[in-house]
C-alpha positions as CSV (number, residue, x, y, z in Angstrom):
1,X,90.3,112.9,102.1
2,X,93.3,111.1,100.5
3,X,92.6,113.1,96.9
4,X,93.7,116.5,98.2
5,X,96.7,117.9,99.6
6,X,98.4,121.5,100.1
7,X,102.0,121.5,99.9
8,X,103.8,123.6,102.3
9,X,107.8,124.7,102.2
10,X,109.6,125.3,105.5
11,X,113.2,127.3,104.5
12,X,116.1,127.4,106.7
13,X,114.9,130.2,107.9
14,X,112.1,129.2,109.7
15,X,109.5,130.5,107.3
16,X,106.2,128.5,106.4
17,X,104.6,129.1,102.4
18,X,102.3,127.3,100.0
19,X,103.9,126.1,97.7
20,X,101.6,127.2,94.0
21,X,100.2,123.5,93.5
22,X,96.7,122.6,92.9
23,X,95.2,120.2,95.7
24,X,94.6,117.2,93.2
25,X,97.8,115.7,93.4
26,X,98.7,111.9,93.0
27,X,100.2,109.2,95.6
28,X,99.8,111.1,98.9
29,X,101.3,115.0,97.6
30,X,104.7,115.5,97.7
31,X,106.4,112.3,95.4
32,X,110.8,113.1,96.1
33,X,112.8,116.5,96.7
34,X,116.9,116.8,95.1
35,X,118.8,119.3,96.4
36,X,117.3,121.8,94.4
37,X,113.8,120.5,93.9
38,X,110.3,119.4,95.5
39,X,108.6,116.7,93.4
40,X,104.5,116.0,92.6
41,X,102.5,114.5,90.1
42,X,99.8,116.1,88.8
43,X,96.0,114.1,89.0
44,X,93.9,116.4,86.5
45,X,94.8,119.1,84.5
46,X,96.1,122.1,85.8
47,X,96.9,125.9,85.5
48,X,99.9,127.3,87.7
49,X,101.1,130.5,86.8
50,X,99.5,130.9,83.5
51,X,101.3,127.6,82.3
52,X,98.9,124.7,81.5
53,X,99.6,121.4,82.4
54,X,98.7,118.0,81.8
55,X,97.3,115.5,84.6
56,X,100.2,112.8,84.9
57,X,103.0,115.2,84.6
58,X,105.8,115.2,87.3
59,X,106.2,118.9,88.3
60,X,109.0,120.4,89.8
61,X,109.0,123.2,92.7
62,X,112.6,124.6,92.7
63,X,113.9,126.0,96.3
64,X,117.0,127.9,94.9
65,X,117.4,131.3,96.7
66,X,116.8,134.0,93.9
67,X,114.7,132.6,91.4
68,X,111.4,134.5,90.6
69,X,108.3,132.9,91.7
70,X,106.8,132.2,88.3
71,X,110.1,130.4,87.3
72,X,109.8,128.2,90.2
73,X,107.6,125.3,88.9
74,X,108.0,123.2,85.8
75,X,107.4,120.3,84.2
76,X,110.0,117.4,85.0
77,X,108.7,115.0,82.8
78,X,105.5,114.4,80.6
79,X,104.7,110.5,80.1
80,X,104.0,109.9,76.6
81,X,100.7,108.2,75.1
82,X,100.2,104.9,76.6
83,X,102.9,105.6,79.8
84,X,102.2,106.0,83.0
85,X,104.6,106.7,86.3
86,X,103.8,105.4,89.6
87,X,105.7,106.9,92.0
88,X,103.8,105.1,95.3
89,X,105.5,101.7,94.0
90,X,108.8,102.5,94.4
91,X,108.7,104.1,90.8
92,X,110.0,107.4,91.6
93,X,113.5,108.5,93.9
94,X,115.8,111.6,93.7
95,X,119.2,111.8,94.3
96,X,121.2,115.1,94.4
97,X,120.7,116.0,91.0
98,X,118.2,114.1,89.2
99,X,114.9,112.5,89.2
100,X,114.8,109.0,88.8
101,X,111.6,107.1,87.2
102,X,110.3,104.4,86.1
103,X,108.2,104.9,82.8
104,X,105.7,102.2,82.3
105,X,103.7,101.2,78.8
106,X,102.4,97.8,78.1
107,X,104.0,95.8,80.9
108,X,107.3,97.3,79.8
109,X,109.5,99.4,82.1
110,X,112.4,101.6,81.5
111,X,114.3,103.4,83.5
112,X,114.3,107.4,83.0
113,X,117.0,110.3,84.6
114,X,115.3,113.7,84.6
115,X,117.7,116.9,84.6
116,X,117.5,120.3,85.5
117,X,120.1,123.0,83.5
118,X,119.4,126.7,82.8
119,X,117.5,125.6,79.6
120,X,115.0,123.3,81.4
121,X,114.6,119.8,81.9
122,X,116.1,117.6,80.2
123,X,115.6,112.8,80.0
124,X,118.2,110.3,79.4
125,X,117.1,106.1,79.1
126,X,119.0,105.0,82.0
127,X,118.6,101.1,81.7
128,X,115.3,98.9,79.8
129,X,114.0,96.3,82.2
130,X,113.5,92.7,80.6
131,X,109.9,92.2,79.6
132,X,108.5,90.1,82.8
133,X,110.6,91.9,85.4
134,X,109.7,94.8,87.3
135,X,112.3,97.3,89.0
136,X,112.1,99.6,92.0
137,X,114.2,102.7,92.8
138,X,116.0,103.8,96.1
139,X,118.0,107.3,96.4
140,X,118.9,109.7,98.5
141,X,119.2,113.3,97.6
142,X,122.8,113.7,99.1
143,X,123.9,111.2,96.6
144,X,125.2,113.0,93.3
145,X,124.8,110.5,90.4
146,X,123.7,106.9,92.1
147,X,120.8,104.9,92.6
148,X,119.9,101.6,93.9
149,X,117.7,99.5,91.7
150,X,115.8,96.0,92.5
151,X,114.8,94.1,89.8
152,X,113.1,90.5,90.3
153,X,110.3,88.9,88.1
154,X,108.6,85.4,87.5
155,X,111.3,83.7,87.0
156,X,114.0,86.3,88.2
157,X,115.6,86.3,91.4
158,X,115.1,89.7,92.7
159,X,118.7,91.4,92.8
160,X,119.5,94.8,93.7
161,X,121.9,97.0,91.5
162,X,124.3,100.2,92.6
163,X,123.3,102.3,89.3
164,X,126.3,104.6,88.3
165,X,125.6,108.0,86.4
166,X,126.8,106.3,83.6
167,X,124.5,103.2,83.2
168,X,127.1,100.9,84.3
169,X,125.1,98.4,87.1
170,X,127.3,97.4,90.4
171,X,125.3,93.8,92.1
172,X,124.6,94.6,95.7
173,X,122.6,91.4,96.7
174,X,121.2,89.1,95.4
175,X,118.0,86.1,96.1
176,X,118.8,82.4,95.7
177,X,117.3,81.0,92.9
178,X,114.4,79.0,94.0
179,X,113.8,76.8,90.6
180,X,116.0,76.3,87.5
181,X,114.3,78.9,85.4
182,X,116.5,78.6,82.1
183,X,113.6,76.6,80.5
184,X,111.9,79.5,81.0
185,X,111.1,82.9,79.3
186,X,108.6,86.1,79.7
187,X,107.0,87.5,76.6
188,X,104.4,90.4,76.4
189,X,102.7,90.2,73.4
């Protein structure tokens, strides 16, 4: 059954536990970790804790020695009405201290940093995609404040981007054009 999952937590020390999610999670369980934080996305609505919580919603599990059990889980981000996250297309990475996602509503896509303080979680607009493109996200958790991004559409070369903590967009590579596209443009109506 791909609709059901239990997620499990092996510490440093050795020892296995459950980890308070309910079994309907999205996209295979367990979506990213940070440094400090394990990842899902919710399928239905759910109770953990006494906390209700919307189906869609990215929840986090937070590892940090010393923080009590019912503190442990929150809600990372909440996609509006009309939005949707898809973290099995590449729309969904973590790097040391943030979640990375790609917020979706009416063929647009933009670009979203999630992050943890002692108040909660906080979202930043990290970078709007051009309607017509679409963008994917790489990370790795030992990273502090960078991403890589790949953007390509119809008549965009696909190009890959270093993404700096603040916004500013480094070309790694980038495809050949193919056709001279500068007759051409994408609208969404």
């Amino acid at each position: 059954d791909y609709s059901t999952f239990e997620v499990h937590l092996l510490d440093p020390s050795g020892k296995l536990r459950k980890l308070p999610f309910p079994q309907a999670l999205k996209s295979f369980g367990v979506q990213g970790a940070s440094a400090r934080h394990v990842f899902v996305q919710l399928a239905q609505d759910a109770v953990i804790d006494g906390k209700p919580y919307a189906a869609e919603t990215l929840l986090a599990y937070d590892i940090s020695d010393g923080v009590p059990d019912a503190q442990r889980v929150s809600a990372a981000y909440v996609p509006a009405d009309g939005e949707f996250v898809d973290p099995a297309s590449g729309g969904l990475a973590a790097n040391r201290d943030e979640l990375l996602l790609i917020a979706n509503n009416s063929l647009r896509q933009r670009v979203l940093a999630a992050t943890f303080s002692s108040t909660g979680w906080t979202q930043r607009d990290v970078m709007q995609i051009e309607p017509g493109n679409t963008v994917t996200l790489r990370a790795d958790e030992r990273d502090r404040d960078e991403f890589v991004a790949s953007i390509a559409g119809f008549v965009t070369p696909r190009s890959q981007y270093l993404v700096h903590g603040d916004g500013r967009r480094q070309l790694l590579a980038q495809d050949p054009s193919m056709t001279d596209s500068s007759g051409f443009t994408t609208e969404i109506g």
